[in-house]
C-alpha positions in Angstrom: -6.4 12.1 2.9 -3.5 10.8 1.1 -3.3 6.6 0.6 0.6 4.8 0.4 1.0 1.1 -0.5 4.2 -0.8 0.0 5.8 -3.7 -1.2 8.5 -6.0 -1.1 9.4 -9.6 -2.6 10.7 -11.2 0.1 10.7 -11.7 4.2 14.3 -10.4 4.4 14.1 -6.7 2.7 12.5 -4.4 4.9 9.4 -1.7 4.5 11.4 0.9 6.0 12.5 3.2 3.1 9.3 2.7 1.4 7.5 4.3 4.5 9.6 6.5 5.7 8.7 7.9 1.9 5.2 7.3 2.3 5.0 9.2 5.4 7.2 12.3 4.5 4.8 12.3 1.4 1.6 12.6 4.0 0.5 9.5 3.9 -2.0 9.1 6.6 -3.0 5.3 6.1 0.0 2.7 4.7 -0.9 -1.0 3.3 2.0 -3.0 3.3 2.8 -6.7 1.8 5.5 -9.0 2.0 5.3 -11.1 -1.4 6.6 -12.2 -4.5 5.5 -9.9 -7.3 4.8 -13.1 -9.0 1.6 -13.6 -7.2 -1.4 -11.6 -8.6 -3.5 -11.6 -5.5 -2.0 -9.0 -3.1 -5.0 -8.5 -0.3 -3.4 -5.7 0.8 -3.1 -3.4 -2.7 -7.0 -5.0 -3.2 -8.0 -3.2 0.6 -6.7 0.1 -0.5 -8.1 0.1 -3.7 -11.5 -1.0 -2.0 -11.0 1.6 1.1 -10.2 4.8 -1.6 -13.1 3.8 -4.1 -15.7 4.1 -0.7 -14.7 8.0 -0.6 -15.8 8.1 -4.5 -18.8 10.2 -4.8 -19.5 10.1 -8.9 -21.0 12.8 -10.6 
């Protein structure tokens, strides 16, 4: 299953472009944030990360 993430600095710009993309791409589950990309703690980009590293099997 293909994973997006989504971004954008402030409350005004909008997500839509991003997952339009993301879902023309095949993207079955999106994580969005609205933040600075000042800020190094982004809960969202740290859930995907988290959700795609359950599906690891290592070998």
């Amino acid at each position: 299953m293909k994973i997006g993430y989504t971004r954008v600095s402030t409350l005004e710009q909008s997500l839509e472009l991003q997952l339009d993309a993301l879902e023309r791409a095949g993207c079955k589950k999106i994580y969005q944030e609205k933040m600075s990309s000042m800020k190094d703690d982004r809960p969202q980009l740290s859930q995907l990360i988290e959700y795609a590293r359950e599906g690891f099997e290592a070998i």
